[in-house]
Each structure stands twice: as structure tokens, then as C-alpha cells.
PDB file of N, CA, C, O and CB in Angstrom:
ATOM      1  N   UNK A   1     -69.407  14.489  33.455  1.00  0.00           N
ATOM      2  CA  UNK A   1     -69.875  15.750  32.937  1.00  0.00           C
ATOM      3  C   UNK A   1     -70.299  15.548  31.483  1.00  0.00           C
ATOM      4  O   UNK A   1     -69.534  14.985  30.699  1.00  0.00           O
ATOM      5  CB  UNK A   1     -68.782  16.843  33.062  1.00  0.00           C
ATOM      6  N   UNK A   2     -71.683  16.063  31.046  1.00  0.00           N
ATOM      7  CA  UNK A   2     -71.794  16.170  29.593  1.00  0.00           C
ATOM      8  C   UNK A   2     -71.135  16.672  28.842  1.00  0.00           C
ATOM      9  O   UNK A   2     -70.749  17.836  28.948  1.00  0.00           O
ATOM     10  CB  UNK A   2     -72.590  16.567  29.248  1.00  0.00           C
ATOM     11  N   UNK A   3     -70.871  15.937  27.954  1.00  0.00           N
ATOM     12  CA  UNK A   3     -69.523  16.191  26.785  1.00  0.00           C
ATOM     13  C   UNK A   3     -69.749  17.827  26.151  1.00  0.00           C
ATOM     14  O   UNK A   3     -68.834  18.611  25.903  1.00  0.00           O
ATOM     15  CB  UNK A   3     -69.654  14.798  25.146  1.00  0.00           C
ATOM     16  N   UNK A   4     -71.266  18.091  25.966  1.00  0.00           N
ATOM     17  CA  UNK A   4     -71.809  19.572  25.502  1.00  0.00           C
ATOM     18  C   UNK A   4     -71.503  20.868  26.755  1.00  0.00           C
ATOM     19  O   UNK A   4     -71.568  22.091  26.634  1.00  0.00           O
ATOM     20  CB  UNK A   4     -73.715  19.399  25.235  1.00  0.00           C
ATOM     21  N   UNK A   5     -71.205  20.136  27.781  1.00  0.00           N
ATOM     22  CA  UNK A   5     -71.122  21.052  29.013  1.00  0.00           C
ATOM     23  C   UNK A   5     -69.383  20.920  28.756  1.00  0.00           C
ATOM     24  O   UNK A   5     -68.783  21.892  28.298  1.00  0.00           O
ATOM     25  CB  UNK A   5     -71.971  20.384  30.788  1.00  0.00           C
ATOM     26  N   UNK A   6     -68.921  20.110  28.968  1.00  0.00           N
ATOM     27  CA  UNK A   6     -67.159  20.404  28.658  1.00  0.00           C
ATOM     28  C   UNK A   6     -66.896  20.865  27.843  1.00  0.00           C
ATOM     29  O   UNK A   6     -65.996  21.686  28.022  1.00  0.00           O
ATOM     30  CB  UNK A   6     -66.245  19.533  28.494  1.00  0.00           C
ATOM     31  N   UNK A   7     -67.531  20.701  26.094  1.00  0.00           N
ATOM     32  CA  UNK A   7     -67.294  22.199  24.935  1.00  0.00           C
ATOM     33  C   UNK A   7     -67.541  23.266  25.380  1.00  0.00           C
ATOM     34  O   UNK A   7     -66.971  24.267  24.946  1.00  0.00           O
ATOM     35  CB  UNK A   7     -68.135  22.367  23.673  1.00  0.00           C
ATOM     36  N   UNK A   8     -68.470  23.323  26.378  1.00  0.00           N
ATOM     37  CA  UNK A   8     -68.623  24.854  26.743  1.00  0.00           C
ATOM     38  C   UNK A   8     -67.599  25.773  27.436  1.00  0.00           C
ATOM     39  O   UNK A   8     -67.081  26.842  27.112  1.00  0.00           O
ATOM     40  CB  UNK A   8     -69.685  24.947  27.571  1.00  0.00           C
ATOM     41  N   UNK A   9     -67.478  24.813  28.714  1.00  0.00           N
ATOM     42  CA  UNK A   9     -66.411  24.926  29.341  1.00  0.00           C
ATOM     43  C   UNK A   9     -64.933  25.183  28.622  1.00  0.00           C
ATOM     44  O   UNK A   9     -64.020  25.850  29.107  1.00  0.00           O
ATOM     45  CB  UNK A   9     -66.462  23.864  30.024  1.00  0.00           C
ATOM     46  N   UNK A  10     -64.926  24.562  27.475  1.00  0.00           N
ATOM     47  CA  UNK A  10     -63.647  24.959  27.093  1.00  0.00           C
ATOM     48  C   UNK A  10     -63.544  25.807  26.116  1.00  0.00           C
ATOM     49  O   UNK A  10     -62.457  25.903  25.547  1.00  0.00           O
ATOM     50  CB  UNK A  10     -62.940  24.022  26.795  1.00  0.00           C
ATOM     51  N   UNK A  11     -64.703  26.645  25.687  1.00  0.00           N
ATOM     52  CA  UNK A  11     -64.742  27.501  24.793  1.00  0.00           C
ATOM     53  C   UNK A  11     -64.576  28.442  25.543  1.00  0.00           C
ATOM     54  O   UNK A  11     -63.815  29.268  25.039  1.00  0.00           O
ATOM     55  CB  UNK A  11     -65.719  27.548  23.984  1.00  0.00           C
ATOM     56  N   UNK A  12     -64.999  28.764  26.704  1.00  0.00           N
ATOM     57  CA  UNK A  12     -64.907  29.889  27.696  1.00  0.00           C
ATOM     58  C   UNK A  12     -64.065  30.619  28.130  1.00  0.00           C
ATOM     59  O   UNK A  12     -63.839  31.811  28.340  1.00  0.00           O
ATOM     60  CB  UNK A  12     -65.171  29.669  28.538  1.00  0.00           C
ATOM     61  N   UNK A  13     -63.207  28.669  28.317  1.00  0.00           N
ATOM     62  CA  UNK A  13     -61.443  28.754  28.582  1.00  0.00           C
ATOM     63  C   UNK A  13     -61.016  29.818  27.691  1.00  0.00           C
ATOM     64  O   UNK A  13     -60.879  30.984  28.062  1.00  0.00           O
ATOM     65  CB  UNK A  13     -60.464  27.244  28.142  1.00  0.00           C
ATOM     66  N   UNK A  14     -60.798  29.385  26.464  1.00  0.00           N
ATOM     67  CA  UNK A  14     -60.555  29.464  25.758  1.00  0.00           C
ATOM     68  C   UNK A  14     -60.891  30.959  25.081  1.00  0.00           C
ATOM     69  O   UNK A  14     -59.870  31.564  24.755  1.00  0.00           O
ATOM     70  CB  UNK A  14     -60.819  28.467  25.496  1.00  0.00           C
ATOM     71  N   UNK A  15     -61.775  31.449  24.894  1.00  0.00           N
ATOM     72  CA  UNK A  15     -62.112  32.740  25.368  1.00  0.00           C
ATOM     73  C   UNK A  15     -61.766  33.611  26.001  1.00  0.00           C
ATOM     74  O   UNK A  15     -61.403  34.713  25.588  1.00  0.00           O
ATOM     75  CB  UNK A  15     -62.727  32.783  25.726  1.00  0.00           C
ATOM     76  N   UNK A  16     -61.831  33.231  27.135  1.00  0.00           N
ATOM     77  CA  UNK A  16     -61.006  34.126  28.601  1.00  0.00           C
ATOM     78  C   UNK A  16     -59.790  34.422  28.241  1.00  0.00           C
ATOM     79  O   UNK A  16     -59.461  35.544  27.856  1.00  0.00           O
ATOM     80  CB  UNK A  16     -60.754  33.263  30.120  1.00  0.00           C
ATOM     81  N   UNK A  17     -58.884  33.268  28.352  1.00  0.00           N
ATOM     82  CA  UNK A  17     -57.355  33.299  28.173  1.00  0.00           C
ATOM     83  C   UNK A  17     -56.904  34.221  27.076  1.00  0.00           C
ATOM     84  O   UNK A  17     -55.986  35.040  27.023  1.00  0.00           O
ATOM     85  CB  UNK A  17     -56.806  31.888  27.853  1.00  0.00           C
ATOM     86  N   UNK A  18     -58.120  33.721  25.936  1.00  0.00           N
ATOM     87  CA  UNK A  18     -57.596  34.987  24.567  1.00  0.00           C
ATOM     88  C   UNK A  18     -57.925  36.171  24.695  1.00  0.00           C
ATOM     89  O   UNK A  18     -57.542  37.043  23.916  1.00  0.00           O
ATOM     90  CB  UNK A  18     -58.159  34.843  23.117  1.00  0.00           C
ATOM     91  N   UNK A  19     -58.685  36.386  25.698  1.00  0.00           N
ATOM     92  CA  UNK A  19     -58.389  37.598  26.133  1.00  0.00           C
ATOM     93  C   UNK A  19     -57.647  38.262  26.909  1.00  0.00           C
ATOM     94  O   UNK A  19     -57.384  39.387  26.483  1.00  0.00           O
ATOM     95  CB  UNK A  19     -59.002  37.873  26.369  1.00  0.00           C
ATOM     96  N   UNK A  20     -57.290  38.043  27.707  1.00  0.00           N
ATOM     97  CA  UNK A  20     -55.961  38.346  28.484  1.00  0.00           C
ATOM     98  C   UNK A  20     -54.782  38.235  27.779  1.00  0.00           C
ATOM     99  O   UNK A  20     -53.777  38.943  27.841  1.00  0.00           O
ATOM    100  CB  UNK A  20     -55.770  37.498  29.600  1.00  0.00           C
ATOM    101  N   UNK A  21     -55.075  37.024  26.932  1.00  0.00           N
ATOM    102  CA  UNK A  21     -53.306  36.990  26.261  1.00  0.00           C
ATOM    103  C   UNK A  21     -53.882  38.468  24.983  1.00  0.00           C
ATOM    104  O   UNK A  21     -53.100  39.412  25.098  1.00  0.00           O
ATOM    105  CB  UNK A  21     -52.594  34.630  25.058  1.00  0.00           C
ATOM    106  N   UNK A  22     -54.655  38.659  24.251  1.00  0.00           N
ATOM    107  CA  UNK A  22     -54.516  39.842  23.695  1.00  0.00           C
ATOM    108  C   UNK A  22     -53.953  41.100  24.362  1.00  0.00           C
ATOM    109  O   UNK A  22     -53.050  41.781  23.875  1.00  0.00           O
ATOM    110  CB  UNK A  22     -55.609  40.072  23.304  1.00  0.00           C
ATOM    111  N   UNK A  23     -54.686  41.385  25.736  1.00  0.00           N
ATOM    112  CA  UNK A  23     -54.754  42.401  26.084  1.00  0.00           C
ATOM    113  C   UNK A  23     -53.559  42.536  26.954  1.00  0.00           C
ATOM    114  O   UNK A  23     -53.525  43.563  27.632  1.00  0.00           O
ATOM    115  CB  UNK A  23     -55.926  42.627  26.525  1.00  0.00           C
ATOM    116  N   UNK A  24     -52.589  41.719  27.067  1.00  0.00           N
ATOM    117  CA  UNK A  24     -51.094  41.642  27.080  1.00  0.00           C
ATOM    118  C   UNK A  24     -50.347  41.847  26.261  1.00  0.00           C
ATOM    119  O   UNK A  24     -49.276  42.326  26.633  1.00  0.00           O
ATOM    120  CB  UNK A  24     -50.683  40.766  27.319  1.00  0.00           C
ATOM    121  N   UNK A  25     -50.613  41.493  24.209  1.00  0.00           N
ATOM    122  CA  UNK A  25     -50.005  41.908  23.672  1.00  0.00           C
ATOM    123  C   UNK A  25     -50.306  43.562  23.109  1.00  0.00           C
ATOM    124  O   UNK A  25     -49.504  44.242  22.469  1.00  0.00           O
ATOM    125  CB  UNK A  25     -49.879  40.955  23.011  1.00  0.00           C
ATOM    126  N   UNK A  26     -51.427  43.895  23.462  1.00  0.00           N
ATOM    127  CA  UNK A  26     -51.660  45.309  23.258  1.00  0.00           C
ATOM    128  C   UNK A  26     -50.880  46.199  24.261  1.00  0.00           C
ATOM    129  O   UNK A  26     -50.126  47.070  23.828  1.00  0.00           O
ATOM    130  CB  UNK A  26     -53.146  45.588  23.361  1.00  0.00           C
ATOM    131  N   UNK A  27     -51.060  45.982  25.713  1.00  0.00           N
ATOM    132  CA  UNK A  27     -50.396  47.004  26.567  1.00  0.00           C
ATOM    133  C   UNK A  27     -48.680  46.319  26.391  1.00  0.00           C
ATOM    134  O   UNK A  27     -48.035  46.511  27.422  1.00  0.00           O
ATOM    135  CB  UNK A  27     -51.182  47.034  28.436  1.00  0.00           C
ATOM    136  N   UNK A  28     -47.993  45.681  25.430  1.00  0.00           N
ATOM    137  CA  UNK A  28     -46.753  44.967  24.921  1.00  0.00           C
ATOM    138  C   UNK A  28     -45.870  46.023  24.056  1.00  0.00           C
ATOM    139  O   UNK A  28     -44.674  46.311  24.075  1.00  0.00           O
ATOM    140  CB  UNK A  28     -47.199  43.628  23.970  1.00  0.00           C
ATOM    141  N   UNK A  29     -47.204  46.565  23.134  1.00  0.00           N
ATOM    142  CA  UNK A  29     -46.824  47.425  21.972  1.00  0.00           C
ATOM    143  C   UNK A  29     -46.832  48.901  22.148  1.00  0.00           C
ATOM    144  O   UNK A  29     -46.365  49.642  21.283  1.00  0.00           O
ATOM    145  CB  UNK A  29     -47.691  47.149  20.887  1.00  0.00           C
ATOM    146  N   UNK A  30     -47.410  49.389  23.374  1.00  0.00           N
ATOM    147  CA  UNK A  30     -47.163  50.936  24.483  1.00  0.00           C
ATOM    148  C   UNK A  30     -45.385  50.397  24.224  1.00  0.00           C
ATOM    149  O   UNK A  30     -44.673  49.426  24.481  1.00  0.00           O
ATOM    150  CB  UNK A  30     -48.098  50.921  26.934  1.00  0.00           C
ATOM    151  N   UNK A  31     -45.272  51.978  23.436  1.00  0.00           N
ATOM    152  CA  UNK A  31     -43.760  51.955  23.923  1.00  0.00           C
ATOM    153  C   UNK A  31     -43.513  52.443  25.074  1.00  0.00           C
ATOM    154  O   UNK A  31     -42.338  52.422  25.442  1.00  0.00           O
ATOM    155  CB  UNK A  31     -42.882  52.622  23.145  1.00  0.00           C
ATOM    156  N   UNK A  32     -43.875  52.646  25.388  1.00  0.00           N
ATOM    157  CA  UNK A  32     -43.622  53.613  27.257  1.00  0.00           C
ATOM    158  C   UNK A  32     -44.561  53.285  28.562  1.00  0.00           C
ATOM    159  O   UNK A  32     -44.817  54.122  29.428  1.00  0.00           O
ATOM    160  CB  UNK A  32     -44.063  55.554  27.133  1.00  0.00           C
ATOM    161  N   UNK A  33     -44.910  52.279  28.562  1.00  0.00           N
ATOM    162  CA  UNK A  33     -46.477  52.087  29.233  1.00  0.00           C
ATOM    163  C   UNK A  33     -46.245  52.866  30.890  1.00  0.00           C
ATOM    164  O   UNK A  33     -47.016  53.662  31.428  1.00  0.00           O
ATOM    165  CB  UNK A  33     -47.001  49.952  29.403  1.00  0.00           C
ATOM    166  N   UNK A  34     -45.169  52.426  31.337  1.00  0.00           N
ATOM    167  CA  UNK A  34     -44.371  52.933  32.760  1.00  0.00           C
ATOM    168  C   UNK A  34     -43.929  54.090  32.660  1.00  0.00           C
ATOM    169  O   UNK A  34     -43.258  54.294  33.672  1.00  0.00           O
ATOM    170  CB  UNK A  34     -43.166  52.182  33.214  1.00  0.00           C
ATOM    171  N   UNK A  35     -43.925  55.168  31.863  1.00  0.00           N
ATOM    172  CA  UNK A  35     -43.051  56.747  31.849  1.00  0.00           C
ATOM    173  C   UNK A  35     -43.308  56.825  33.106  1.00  0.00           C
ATOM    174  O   UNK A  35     -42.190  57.215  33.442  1.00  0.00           O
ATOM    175  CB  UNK A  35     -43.572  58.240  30.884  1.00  0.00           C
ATOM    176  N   UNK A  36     -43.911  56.765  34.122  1.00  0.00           N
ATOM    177  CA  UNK A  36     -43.905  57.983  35.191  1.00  0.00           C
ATOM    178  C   UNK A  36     -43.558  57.543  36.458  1.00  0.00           C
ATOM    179  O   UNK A  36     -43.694  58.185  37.499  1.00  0.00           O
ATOM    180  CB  UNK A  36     -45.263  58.702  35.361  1.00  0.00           C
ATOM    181  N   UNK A  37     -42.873  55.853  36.276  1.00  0.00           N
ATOM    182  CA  UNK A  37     -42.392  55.242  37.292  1.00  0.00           C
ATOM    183  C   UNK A  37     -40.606  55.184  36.864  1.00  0.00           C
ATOM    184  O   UNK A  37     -40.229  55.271  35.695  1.00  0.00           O
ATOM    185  CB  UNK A  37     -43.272  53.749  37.481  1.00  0.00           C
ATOM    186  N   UNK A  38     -39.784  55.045  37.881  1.00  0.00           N
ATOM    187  CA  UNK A  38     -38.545  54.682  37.724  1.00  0.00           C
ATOM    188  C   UNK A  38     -37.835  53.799  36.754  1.00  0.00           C
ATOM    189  O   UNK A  38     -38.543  52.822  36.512  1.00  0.00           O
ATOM    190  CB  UNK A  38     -38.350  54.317  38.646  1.00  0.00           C
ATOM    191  N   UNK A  39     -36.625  53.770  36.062  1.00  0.00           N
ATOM    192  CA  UNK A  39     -36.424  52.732  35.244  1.00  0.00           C
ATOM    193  C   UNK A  39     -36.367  51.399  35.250  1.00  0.00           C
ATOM    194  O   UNK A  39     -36.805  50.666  34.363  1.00  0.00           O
ATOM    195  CB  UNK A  39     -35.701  52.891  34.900  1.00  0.00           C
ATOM    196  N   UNK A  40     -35.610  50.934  36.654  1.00  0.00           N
ATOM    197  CA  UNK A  40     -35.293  49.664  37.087  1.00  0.00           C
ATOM    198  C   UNK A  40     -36.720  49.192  37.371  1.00  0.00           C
ATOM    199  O   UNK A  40     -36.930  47.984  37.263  1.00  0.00           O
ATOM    200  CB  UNK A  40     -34.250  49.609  38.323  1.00  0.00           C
ATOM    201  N   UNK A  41     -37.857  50.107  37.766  1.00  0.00           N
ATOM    202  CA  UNK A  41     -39.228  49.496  38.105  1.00  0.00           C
ATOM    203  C   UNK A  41     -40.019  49.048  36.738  1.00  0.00           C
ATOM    204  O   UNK A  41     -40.917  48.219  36.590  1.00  0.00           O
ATOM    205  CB  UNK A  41     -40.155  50.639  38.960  1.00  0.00           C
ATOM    206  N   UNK A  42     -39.299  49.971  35.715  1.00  0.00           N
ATOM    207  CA  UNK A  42     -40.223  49.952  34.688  1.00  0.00           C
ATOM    208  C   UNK A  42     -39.861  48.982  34.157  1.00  0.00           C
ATOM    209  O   UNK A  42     -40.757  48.255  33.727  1.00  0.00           O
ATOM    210  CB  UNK A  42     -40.368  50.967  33.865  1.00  0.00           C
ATOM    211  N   UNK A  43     -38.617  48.600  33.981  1.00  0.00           N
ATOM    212  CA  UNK A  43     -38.046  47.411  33.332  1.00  0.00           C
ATOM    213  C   UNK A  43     -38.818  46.146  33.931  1.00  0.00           C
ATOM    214  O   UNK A  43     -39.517  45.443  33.202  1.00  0.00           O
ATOM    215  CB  UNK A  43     -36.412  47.326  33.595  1.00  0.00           C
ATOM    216  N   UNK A  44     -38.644  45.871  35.407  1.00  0.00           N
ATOM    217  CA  UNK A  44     -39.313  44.769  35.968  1.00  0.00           C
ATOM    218  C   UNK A  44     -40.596  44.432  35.497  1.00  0.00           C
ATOM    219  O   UNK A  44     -41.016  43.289  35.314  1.00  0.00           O
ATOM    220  CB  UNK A  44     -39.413  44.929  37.236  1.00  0.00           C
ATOM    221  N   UNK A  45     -41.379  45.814  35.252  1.00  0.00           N
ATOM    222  CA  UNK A  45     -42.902  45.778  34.914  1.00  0.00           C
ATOM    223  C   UNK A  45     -43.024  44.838  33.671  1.00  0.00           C
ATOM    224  O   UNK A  45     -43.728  43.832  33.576  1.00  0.00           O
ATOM    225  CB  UNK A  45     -43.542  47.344  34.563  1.00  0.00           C
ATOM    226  N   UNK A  46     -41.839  45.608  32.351  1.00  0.00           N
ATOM    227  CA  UNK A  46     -41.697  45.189  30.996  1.00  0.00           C
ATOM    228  C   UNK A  46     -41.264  43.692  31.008  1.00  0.00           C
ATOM    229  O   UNK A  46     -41.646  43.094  30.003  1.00  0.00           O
ATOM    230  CB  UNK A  46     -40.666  46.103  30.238  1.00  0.00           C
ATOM    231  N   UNK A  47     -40.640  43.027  31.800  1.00  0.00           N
ATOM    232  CA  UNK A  47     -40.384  41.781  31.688  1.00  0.00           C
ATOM    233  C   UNK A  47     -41.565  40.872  31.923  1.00  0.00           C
ATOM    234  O   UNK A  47     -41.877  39.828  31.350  1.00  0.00           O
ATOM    235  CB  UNK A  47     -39.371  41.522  32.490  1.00  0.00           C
ATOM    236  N   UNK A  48     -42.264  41.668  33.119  1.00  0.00           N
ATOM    237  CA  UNK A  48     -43.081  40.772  34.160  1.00  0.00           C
ATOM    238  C   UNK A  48     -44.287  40.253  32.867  1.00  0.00           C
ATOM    239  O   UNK A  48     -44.595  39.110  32.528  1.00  0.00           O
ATOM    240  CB  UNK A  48     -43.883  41.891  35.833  1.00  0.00           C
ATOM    241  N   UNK A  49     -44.894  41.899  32.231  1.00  0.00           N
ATOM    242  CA  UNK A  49     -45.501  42.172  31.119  1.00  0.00           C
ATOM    243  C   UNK A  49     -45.566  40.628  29.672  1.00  0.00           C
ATOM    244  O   UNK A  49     -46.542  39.997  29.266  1.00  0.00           O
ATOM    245  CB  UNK A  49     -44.579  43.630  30.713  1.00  0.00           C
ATOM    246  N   UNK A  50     -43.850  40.508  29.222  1.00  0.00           N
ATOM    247  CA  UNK A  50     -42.947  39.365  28.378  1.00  0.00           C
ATOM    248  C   UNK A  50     -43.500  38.241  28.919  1.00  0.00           C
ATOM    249  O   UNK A  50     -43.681  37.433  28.008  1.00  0.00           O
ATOM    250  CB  UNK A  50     -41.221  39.337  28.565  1.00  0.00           C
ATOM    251  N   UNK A  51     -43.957  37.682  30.278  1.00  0.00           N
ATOM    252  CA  UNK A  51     -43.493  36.794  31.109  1.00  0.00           C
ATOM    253  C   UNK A  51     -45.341  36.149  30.604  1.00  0.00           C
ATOM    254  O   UNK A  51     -45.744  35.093  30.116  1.00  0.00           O
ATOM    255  CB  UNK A  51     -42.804  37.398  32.985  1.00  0.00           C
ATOM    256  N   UNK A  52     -45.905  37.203  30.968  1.00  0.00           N
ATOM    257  CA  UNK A  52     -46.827  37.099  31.189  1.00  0.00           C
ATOM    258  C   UNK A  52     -47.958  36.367  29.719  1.00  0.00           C
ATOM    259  O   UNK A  52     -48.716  35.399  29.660  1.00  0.00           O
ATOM    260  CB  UNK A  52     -46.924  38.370  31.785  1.00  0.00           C
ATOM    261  N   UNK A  53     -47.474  37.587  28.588  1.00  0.00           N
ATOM    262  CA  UNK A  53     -47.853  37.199  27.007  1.00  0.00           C
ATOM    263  C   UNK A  53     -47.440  35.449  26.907  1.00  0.00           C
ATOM    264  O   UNK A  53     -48.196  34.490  26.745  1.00  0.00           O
ATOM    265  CB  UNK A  53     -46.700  38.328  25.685  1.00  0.00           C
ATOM    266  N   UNK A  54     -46.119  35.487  27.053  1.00  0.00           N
ATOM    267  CA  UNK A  54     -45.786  33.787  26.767  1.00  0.00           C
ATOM    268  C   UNK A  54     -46.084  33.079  27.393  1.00  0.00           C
ATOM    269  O   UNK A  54     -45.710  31.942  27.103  1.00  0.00           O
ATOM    270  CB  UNK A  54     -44.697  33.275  26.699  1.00  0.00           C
ATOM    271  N   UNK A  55     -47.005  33.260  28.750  1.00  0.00           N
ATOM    272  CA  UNK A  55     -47.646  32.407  29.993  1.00  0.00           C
ATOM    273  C   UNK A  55     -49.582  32.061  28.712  1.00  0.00           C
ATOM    274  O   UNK A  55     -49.949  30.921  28.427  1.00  0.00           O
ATOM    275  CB  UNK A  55     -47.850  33.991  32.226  1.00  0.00           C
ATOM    276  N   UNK A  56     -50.075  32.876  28.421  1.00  0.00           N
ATOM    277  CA  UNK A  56     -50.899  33.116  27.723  1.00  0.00           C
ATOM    278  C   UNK A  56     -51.166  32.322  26.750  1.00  0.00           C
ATOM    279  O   UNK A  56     -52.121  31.557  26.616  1.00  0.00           O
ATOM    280  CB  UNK A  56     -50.763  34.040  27.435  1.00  0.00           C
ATOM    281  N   UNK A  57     -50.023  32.593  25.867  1.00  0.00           N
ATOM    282  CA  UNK A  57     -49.735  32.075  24.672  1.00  0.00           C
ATOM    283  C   UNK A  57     -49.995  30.005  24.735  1.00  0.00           C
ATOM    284  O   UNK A  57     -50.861  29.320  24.191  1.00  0.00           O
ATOM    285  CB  UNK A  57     -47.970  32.730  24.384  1.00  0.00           C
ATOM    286  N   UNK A  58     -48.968  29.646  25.523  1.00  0.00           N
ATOM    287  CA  UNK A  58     -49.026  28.531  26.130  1.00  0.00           C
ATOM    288  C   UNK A  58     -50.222  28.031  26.444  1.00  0.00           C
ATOM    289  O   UNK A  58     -50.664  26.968  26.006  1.00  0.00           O
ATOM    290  CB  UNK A  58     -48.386  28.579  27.065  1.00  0.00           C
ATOM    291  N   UNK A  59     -50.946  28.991  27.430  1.00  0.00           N
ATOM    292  CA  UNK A  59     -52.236  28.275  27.784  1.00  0.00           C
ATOM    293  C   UNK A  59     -53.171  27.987  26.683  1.00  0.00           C
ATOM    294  O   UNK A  59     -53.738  26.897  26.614  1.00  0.00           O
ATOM    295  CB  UNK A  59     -52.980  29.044  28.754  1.00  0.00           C
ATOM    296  N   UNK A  60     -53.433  29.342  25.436  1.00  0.00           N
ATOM    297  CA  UNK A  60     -54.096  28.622  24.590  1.00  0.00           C
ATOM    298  C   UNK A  60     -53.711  27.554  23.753  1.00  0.00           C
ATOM    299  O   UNK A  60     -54.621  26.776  23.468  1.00  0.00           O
ATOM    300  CB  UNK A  60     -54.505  29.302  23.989  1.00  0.00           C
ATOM    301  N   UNK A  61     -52.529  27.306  23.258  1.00  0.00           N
ATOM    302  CA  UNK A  61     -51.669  26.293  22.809  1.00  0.00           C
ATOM    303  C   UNK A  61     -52.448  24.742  23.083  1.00  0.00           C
ATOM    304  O   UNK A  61     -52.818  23.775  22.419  1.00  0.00           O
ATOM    305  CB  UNK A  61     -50.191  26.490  23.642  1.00  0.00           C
ATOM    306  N   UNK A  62     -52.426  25.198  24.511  1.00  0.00           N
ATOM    307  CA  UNK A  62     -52.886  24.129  25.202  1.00  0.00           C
ATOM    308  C   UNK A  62     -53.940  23.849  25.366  1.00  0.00           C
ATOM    309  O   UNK A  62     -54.187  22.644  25.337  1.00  0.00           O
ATOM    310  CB  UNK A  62     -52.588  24.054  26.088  1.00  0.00           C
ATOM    311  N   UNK A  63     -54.756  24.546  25.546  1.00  0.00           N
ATOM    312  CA  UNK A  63     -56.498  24.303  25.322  1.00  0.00           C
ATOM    313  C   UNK A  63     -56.835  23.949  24.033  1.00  0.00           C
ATOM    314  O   UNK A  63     -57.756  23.167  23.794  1.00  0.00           O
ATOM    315  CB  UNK A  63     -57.441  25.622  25.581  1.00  0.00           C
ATOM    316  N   UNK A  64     -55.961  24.619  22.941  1.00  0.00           N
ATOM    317  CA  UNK A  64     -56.371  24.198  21.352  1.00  0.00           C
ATOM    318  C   UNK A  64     -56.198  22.780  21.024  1.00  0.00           C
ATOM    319  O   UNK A  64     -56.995  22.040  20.446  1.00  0.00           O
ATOM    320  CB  UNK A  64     -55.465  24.965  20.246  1.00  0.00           C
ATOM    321  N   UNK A  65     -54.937  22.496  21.518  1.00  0.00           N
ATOM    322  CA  UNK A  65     -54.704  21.204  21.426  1.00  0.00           C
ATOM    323  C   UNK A  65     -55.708  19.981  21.747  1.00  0.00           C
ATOM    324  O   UNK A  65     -55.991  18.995  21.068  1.00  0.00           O
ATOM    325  CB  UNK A  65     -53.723  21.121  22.122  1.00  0.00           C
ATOM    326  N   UNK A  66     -56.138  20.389  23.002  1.00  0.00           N
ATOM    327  CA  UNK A  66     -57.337  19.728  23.975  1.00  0.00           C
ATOM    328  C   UNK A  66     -58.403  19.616  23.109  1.00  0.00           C
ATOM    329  O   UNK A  66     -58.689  18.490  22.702  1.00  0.00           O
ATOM    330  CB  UNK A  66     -57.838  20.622  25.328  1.00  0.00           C
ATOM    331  N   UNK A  67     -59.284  20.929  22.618  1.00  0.00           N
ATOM    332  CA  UNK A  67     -60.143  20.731  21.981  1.00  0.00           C
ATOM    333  C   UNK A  67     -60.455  19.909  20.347  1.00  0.00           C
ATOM    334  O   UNK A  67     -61.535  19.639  19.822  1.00  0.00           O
ATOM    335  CB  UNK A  67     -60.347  21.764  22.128  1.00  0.00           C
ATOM    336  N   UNK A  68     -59.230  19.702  19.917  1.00  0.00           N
ATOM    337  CA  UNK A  68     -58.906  18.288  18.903  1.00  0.00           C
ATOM    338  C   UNK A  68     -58.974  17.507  19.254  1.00  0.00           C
ATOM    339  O   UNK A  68     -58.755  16.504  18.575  1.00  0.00           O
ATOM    340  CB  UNK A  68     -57.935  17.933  18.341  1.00  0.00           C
TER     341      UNK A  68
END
């Protein structure tokens, strides 16, 4: 693969992921995002939510690294 086609590719990555990992830490900072579901559900949601930001986080970690 051309080396200009794999920067691309990994800017995209890289892109994408930061977006999702943002838009995990935004719906993070809803103090209530679940009000209108049960507690034990809402909690699961709020973890799943935790689980998810530091799944994110990682991936760009990891693409940044790559692209050095």
C-alpha cells in the first residue's frame, strides 16, 4: 500500500475514533443521561458509557503512537 494512502488511512482512524471517544465524553458529563429508565439499568448504562470512553481513549493512544 502507498505510504500516502496509509497516512490517510490513519488520519481517518484517527479522526473517527476522536470522535466517538469525544462524543462519549460529552454524553459522560449529562448528569442524568438515563432519568427515565430504572436505576440498576441506569447504572449498567453509566458503566457501560466509563467502559466505553477508556476503550476510546486507548485506541487513539494507539494510533498516535503508530503515526510516529
Amino acid at each position: 500500500m502507498e505510504q500516502t494512502s496509509l497516512n490517510n488511512i490513519k488520519q481517518r482512524a484517527f479522526d473517527k475514533i476522536g470522535s466517538m471517544y469525544l462524543a462519549t465524553v460529552v454524553r459522560s458529563e449529562d448528569l442524568d443521561p438515563y432519568w427515565s429508565i430504572d436505576l440498576e439499568r441506569a447504572e449498567g448504562f453509566k458503566k457501560r458509557d466509563l467502559m466505553d470512553t477508556e476503550v476510546y481513549s486507548y485506541i487513539l493512544t494507539l494510533i498516535e503512537k503508530d503515526r510516529k
